[in-house]
C-alpha positions in Angstrom: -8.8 60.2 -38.0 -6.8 57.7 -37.9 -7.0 54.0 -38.9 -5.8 51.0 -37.1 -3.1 49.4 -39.0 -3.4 45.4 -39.9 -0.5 45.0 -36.9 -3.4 46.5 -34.0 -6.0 45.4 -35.8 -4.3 42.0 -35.2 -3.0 42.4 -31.6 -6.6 43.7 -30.5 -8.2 40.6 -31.7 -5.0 38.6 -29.6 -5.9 40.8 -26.8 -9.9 39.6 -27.0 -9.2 36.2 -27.5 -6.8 35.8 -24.9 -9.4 37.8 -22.2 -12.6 35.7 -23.0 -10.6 32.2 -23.0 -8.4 33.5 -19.7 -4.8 33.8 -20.4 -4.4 35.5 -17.4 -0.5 36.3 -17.0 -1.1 40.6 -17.4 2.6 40.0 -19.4 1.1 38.9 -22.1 2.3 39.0 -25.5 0.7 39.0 -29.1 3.3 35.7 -29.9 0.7 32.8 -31.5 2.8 30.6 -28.7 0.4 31.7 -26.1 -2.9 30.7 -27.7 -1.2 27.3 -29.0 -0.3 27.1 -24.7 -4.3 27.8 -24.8 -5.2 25.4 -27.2 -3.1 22.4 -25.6 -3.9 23.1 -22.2 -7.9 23.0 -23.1 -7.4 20.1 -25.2 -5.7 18.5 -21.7 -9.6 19.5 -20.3 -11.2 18.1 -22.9 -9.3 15.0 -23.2 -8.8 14.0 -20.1 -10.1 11.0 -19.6 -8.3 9.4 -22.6 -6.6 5.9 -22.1 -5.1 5.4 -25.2 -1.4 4.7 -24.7 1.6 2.3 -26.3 2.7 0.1 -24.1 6.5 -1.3 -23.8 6.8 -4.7 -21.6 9.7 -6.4 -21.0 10.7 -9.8 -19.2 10.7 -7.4 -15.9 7.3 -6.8 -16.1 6.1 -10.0 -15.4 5.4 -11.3 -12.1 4.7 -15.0 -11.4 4.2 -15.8 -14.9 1.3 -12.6 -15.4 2.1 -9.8 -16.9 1.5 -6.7 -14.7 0.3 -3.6 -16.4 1.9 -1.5 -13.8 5.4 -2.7 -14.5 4.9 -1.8 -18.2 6.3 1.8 -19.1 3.6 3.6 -21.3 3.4 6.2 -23.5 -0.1 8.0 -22.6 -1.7 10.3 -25.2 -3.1 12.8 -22.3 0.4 12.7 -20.9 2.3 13.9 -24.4 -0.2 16.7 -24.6 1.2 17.5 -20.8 5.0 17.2 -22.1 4.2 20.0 -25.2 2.5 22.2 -22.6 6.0 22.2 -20.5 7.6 22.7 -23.3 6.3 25.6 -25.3 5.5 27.4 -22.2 7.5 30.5 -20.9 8.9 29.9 -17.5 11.2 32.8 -17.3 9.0 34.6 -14.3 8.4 32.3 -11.5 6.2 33.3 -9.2 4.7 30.6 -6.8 8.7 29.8 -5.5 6.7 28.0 -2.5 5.0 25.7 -3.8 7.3 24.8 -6.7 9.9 24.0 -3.4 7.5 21.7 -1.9 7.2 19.8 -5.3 11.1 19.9 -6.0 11.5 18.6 -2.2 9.0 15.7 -2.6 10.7 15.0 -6.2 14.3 14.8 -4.5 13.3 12.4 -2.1 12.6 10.1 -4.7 15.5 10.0 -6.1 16.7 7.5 -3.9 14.0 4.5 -4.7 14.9 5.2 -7.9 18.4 2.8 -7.8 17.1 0.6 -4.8 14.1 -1.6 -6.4 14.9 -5.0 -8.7 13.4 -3.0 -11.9 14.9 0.5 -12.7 13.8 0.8 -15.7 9.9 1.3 -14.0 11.3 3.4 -11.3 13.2 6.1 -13.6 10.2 5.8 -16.0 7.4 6.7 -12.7 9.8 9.2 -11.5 9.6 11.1 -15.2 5.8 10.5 -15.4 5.2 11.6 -11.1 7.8 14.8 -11.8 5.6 15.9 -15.4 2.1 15.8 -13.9 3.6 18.0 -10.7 4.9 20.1 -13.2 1.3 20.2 -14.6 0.0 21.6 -11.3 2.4 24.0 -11.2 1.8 25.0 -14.7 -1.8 25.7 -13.3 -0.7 27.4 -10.5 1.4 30.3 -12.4 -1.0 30.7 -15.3 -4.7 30.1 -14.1 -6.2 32.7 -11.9 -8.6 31.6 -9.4 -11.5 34.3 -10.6 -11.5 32.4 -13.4 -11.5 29.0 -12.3 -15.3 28.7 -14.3 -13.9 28.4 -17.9 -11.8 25.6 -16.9 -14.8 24.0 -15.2 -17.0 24.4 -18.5 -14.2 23.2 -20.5 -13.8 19.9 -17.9 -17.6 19.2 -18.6 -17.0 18.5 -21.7 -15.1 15.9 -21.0 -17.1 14.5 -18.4 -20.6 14.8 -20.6 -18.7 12.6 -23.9 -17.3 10.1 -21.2 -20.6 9.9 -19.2 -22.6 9.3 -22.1 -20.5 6.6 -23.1 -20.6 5.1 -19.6 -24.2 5.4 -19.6 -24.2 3.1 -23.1 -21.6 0.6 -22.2 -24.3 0.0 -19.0 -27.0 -0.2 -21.0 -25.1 -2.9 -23.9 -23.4 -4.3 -20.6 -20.1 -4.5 -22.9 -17.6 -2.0 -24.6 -19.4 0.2 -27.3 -16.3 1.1 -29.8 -13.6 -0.2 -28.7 -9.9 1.0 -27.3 -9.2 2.6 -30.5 -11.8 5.2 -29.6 -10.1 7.1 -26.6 -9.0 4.0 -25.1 -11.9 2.4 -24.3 -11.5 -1.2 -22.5 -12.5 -3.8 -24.3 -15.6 -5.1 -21.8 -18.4 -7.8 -21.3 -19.5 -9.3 -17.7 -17.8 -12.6 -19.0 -14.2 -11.5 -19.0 -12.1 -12.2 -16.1 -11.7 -9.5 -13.6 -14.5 -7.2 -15.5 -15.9 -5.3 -12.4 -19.6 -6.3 -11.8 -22.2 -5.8 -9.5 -25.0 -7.5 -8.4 -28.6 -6.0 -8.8 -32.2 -7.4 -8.7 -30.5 -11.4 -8.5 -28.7 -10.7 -11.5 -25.1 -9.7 -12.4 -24.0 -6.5 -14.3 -21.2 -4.8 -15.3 -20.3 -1.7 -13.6 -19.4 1.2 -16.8 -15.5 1.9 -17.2 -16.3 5.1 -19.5 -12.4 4.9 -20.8 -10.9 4.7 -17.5 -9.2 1.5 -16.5 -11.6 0.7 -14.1 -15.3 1.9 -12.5 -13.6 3.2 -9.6 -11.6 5.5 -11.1 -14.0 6.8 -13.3 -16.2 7.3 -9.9 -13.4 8.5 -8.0 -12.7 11.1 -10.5 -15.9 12.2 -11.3 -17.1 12.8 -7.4 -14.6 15.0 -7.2 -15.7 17.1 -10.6 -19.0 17.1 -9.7 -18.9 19.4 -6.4 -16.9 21.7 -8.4 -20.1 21.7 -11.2 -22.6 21.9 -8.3 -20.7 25.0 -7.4 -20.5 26.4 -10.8 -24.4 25.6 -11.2 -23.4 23.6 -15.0 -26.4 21.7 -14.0 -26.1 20.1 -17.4 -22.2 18.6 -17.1 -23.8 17.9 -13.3 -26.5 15.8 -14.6 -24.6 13.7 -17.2 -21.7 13.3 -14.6 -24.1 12.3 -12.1 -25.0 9.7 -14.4 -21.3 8.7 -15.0 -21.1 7.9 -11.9 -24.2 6.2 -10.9 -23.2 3.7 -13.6 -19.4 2.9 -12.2 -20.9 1.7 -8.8 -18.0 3.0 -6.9 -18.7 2.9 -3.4 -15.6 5.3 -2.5 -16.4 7.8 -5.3 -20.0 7.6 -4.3 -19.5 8.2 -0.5 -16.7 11.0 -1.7 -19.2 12.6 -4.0 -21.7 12.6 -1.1 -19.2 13.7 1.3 -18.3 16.9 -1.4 -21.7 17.5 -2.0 -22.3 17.8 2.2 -19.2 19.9 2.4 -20.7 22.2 -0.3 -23.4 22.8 1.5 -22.1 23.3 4.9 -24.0 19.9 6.3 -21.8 18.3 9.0 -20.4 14.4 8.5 -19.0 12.9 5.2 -22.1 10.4 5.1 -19.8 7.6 6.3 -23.1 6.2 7.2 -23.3 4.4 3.6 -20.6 2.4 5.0 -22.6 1.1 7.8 -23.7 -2.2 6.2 -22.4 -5.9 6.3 -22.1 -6.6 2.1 -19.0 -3.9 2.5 -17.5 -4.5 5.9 -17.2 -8.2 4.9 -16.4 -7.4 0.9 -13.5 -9.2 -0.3 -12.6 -6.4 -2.0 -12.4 -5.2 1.5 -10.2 -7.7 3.1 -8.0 -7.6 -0.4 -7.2 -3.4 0.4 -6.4 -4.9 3.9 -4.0 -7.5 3.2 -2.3 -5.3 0.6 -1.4 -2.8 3.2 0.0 -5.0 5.8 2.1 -6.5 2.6 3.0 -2.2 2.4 3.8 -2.5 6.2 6.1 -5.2 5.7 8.0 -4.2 3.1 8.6 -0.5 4.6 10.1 -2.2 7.9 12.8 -3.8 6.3 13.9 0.1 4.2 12.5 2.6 5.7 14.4 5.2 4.1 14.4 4.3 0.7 11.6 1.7 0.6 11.3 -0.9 -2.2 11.6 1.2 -5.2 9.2 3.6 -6.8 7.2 1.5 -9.1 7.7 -1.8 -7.7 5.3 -2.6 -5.1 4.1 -5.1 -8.0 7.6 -6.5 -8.4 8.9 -7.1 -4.7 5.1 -8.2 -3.4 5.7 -12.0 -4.0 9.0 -11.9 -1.7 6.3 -11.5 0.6 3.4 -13.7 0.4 0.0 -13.6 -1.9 -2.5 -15.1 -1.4 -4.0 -17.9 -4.1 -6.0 -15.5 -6.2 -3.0 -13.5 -7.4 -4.8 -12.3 -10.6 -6.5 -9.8 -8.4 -3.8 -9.2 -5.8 -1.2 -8.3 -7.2 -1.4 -4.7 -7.6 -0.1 -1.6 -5.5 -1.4 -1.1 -1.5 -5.0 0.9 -2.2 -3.7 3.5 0.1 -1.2 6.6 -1.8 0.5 7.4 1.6 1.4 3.7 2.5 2.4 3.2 -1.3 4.5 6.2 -0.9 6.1 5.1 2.2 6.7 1.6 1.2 8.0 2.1 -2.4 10.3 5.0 -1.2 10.5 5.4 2.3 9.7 7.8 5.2 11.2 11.2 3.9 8.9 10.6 0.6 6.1 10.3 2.9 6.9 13.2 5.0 7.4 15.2 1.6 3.6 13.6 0.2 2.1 14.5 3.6 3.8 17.9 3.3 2.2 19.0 -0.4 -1.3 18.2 1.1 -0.9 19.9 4.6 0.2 23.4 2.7 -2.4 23.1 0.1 -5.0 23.0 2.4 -4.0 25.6 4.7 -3.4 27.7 1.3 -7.2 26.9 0.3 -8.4 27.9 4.1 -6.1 30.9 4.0 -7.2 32.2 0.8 -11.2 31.5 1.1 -11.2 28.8 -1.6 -13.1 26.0 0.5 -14.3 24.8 -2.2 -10.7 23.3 -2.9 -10.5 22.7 0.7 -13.9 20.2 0.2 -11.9 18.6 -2.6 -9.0 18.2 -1.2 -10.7 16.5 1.5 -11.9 14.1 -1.2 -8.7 13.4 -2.7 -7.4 12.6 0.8 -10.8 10.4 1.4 -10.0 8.4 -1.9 -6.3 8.2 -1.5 -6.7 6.6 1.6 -9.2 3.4 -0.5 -7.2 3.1 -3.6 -4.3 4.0 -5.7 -5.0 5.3 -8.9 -4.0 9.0 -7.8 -0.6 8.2 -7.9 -0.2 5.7 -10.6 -2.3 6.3 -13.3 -2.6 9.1 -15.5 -6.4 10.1 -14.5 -6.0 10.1 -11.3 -2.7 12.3 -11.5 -4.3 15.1 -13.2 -7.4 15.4 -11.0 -4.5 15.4 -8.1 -1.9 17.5 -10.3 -5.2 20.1 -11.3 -6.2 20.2 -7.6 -3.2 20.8 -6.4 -2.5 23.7 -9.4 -5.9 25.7 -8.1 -5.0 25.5 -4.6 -1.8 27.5 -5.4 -3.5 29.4 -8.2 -3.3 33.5 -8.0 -5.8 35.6 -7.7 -6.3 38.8 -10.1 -5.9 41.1 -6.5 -2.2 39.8 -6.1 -1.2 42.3 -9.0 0.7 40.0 -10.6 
């Protein structure tokens, strides 16, 4: 009888490892590369809703005298742990050639906005940050298999459960509870200028940032989580994202969580009845989404094919007009595709549209309508704000989607 050696004692516990935490490429190796891939790419799940970044302004990134957080380049946290996935992982066998062509197609065609915007310095820096969060997706899309799409679920609630709880707190406290050394955590309290409140039982509160930059991407993202929870049945990561998003008041996240939640169940409408009420048709935050996109309007007119320059909506918007409360105005158009088209023209937004079109028809061609539902949301949101194309959140829950919808299955024999 023979004895296994140290050598297959050692792959055979690789071998386990790698099956119960899913590296599903079937070429797998014993090399300790692939379970630090693991270990990154979990930590990315985990992590994810980290803000903590350094920050590099420059004379450029001030517009009328305020300095604009969108014109600053920024080292994120989340994002370096993106960069070392890249890195350290094998890409010698491609696989998904179609859609990592739809990604290099929609990264070419912003290659032009990079030269034609007043700042570009921001426009080479969002064109580095845009191409490493598709590469992300893609990432997911050759290594994650859809059968196994529940570890990387469980692994997301974690993040959402330590992020939720802390929303929950900074409600209750109604300021910040650590601080931005802990994860990035905005520094908060309802008497801070452009702190996002709400008004409840005559009295004012502040809406819970968790350690997003604001309440609505915090409910933005979360809706989105949630329905895949809900279809998972983690009823606890459900119930403390539930609360997450309770607490950031975000009307579009609510309505998109709503809307997921109908989807999931096969109910007809997105529940655009919660729009159906005066306080948000006559919202100024409202007519501020409105104004911003006929600003988008006007500046894709004048460059239609190259548009302003990726990254500097921000920059060009005073060339034309704001109104007097600029501290709240000047930010991008709350609408991806318009922002698209008007920081780098119509072939970028041909290109945008294009990535969204396949994925859904890959998630209604393969069964996954559970992707379909989200993607649905992502379109929903997308078309109300702006955060999934220029912040770091709101690229991964797009990057991630994205990924899954172009994820194998364990039947292609790959």
């Amino acid at each position: 009888m023979r004895f296994p050696t140290v050598i297959q004692k050692k792959k055979q516990v690789f071998h386990i490892i790698k099956e119960k935490i899913f590296w599903t490429k079937k070429e797998f190796s014993t090399n300790p590369r692939g379970l630090l891939i693991l270990l990154i790419f979990y930590t990315i799940l985990v992590l994810f809703p980290v803000n903590l970044a350094k920050y590099f302004p420059s004379s450029q990134s001030y517009v009328l005298g305020i300095l604009i957080g969108f014109l600053e380049p920024a080292f994120y946290l989340l994002e370096f742990l993106v960069f070392l996935l890249l890195v350290f992982s094998d890409w010698k066998k491609i696989k998904n050639k179609g859609f990592l062509a739809l990604l290099v197609l929609f990264l070419a065609t912003l290659v032009p906005s990079i030269f034609t915007g007043s700042f570009t310095e921001i426009s080479g820096f969002r064109f580095m940050e845009i191409a490493l969060w598709l590469g992300f997706g893609f990432w997911v899309a050759e290594n994650i298999s859809w059968q196994k799409k529940d570890l990387v679920f469980k692994a997301l609630g974690i993040g959402v459960f330590w992020v939720s709880i802390l929303s929950l707190f900074q409600f209750i406290l109604q300021r910040n509870v650590f601080g931005y050394w802990f994860l990035g955590e905005p520094i908060l309290s309802p008497s801070l200028p452009n702190v996002a409140t709400i008004g409840l039982f005559g009295r004012e509160f502040m809406r819970s940032y968790g350690t997003f930059p604001h309440p609505n991407v915090l409910g933005g993202v979360l809706g989105i989580i949630l329905v895949w929870f809900l279809a998972s049945k983690l009823w606890k990561a459900s119930l403390a994202g539930a609360v997450g998003a309770l607490v950031s008041f975000s009307r579009t996240g609510l309505v998109s969580l709503a809307g997921g939640i109908l989807g999931l169940f096969a109910a007809n409408g997105l529940g655009l009845v919660l729009f159906n009420y005066p306080s948000f048709i006559n919202s100024y935050s409202v007519s501020r989404r409105v104004e911003l996109l006929e600003k988008a309007w006007e500046m894709f007119k004048p460059a239609p094919f190259t548009g302003v320059g990726l990254g500097n909506f921000t920059k060009a918007l005073p060339d034309f007009g704001v109104p007097a409360d600029i501290t709240l105005t000047i930010q991008p158009v709350h609408n991806i595709f318009a922002l698209v088209a008007a920081e780098s023209g119509i072939f970028a937004f041909l290109a945008f549209l294009s990535i969204f079109a396949f994925s859904l028809y890959k998630t209604l061609a393969t069964k996954r309508f559970l992707l379909t539902i989200s993607l649905l949301q992502l379109v929903f949101l997308g078309f109300f704000d702006h955060y999934l194309y220029t912040l770091p959140q709101g690229l991964f829950i797009l990057s991630l989607t994205l990924g899954l919808s172009f994820s194998y299955s364990d039947t292609d024999g790959r």
